[in-house]
C-alpha positions as CSV (number, residue, x, y, z in Angstrom):
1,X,5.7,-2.0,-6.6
2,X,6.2,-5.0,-4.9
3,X,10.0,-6.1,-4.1
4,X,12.2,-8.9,-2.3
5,X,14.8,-7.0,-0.6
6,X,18.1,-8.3,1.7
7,X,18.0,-6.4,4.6
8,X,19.4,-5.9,8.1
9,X,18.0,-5.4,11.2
10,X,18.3,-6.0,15.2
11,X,15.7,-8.1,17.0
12,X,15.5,-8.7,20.7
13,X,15.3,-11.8,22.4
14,X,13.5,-12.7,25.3
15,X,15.5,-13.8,28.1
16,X,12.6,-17.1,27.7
17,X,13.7,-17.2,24.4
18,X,17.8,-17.9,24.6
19,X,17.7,-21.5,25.0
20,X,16.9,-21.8,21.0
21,X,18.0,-18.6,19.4
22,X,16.9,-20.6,15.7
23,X,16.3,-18.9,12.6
24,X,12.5,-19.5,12.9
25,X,12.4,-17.7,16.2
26,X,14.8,-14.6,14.6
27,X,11.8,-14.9,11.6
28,X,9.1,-14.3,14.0
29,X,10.5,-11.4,15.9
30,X,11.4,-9.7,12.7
31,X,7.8,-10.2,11.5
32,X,6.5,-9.3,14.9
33,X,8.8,-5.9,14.7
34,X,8.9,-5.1,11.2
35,X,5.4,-6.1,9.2
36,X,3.2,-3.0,8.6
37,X,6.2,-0.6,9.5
38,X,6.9,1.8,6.5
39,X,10.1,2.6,5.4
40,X,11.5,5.7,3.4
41,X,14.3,3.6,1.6
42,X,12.2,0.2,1.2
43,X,8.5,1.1,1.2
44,X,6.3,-0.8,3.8
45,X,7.6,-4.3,5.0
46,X,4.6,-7.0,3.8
47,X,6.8,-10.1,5.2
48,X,9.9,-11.3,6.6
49,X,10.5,-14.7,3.9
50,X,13.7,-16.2,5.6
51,X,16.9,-15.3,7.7
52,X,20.1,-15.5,6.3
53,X,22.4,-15.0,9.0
54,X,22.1,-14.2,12.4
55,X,25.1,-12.6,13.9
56,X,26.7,-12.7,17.5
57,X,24.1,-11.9,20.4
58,X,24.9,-8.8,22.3
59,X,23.6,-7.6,26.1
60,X,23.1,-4.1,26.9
61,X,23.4,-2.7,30.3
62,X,19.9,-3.2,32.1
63,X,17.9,-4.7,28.9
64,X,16.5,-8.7,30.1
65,X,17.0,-9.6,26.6
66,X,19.9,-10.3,24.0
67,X,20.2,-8.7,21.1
68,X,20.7,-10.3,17.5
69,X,21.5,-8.7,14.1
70,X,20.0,-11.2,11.6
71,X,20.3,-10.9,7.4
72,X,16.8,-11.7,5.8
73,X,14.9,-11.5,2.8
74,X,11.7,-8.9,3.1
75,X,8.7,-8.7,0.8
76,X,8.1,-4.9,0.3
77,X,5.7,-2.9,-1.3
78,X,7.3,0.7,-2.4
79,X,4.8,2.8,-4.4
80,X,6.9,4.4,-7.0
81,X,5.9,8.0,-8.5
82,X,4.3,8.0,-12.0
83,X,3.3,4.1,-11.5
84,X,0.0,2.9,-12.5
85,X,-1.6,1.0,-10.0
86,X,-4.8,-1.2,-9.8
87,X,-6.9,-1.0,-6.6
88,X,-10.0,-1.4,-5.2
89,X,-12.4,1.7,-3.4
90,X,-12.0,1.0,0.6
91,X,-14.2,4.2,1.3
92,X,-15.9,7.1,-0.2
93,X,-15.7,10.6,1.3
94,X,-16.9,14.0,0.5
95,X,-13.6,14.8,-0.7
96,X,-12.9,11.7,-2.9
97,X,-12.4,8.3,-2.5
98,X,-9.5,5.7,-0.6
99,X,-7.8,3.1,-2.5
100,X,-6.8,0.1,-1.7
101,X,-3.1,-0.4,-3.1
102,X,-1.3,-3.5,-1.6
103,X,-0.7,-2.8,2.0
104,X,-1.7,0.9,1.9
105,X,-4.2,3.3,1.0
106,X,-4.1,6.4,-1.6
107,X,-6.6,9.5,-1.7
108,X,-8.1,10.2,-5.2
109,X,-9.5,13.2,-4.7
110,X,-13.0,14.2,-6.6
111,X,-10.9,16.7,-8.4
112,X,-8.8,14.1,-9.5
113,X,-11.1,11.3,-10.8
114,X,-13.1,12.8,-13.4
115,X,-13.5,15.8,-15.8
116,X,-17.6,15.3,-15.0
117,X,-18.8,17.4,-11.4
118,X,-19.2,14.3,-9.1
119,X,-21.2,14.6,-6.1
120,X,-20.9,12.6,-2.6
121,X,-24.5,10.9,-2.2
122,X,-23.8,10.1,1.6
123,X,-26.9,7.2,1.6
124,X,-25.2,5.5,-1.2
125,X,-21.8,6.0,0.2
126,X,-20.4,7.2,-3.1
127,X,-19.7,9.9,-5.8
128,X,-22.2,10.4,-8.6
129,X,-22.4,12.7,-12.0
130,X,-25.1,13.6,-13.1
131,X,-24.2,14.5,-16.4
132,X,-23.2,10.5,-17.5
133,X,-25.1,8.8,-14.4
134,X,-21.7,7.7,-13.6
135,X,-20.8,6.3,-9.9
136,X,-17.8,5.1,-7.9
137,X,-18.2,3.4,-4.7
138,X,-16.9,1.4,-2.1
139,X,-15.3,-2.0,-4.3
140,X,-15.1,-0.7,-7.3
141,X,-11.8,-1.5,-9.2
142,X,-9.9,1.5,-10.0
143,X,-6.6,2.0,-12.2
144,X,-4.7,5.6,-10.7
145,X,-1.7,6.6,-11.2
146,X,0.9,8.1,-8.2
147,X,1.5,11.5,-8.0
148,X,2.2,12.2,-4.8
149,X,4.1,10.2,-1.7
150,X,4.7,11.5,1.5
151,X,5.8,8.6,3.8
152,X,5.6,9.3,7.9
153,X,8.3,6.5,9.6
154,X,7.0,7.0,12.8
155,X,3.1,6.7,12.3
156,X,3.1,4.8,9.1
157,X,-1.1,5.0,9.0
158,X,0.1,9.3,8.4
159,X,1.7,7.9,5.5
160,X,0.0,9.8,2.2
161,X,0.0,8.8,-1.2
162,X,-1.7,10.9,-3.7
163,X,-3.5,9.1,-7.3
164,X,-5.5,10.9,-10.2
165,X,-7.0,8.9,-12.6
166,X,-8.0,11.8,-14.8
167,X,-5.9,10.4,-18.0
168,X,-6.8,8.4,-20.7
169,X,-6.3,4.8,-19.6
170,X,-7.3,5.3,-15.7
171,X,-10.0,5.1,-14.2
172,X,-13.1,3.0,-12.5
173,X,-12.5,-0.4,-14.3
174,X,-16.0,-0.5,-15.5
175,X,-15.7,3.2,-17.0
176,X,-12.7,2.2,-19.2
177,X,-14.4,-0.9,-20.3
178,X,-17.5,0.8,-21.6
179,X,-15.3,3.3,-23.4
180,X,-13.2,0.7,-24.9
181,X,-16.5,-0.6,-26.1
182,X,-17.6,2.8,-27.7
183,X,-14.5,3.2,-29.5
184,X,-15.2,-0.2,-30.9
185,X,-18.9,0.4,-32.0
186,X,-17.5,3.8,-33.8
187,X,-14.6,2.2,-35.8
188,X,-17.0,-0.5,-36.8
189,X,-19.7,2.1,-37.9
């Protein structure tokens, strides 16, 4: 789920820097610091959008630069559990496949995506079933839902977020679609 947040943070600036300590330049070294970086409380940080306030610059004993605390508005993107999220397949392992959710990626594991065996065709870069001659492969749209989130401050690319798309609903966009459309050919018959 994507948020804007008010948040707080310290940024250090350059001794080069202190001749126009500006709001633009406190937004750049907030982005600089903050984008990418995931958060317990906020989720991952997608963009700093403006600076509030900045507060009185302080120097610390042997640092060159000064340091500012600043107010600002954040763009964040905090997976929630339960939600139903739309992505797209970034890669296709043995053991399932990586989605693309905003800024970050979740595992649907092969056990998770279907009640049909799927295998991992490694040419195709892709699971298969052979039962419906169903695929899912790098690009495909997908809708998942969250079930698991384990987020990792310090090495953010650790962070794991678990999706199933085994209920009724989720699923490979194209999947859903031609069951939608079998559900309408049999209430028609």
């Amino acid at each position: 789920m994507y948020k804007r947040v008010r948040l707080k943070d310290t940024v250090e600036v350059p001794p080069e820097e202190l001749g126009d300590v500006s709001p633009d330049l406190v937004k750049k070294l907030l982005q600089e610091k903050l984008e990418g970086r995931m958060d317990e409380d906020v989720g991952s940080v997608v963009t700093v959008t403006k600076v509030h306030d900045i507060g009185e610059g302080t120097v610390l004993p042997n640092r060159p630069g000064v340091y500012y605390e600043a107010d600002f508005d954040a763009v964040t993107f905090d997976p929630q559990m339960q939600e139903v999220v739309d992505g797209t397949v970034v890669e296709v392992v043995e053991f399932g496949a990586f989605v693309g959710i905003g800024p970050v990626d979740g595992l649907l594991h092969v056990s998770q995506i279907s009640d049909e065996y799927l295998a991992f065709d490694h040419e195709n870069q892709q699971l298969a079933s052979s039962e419906s001659n169903r695929t899912l492969g790098v690009d495909d749209a997908v809708r998942a839902r969250i079930v698991t989130k384990s987020i990792d401050e310090r090495n953010p690319r650790d962070s794991k977020i678990g999706l199933t798309a085994k209920q009724p609903g989720l699923g490979k966009h194209g999947w859903l679609e031609e069951d939608r459309q079998k559900r309408e050919a049999q209430a028609g018959d």
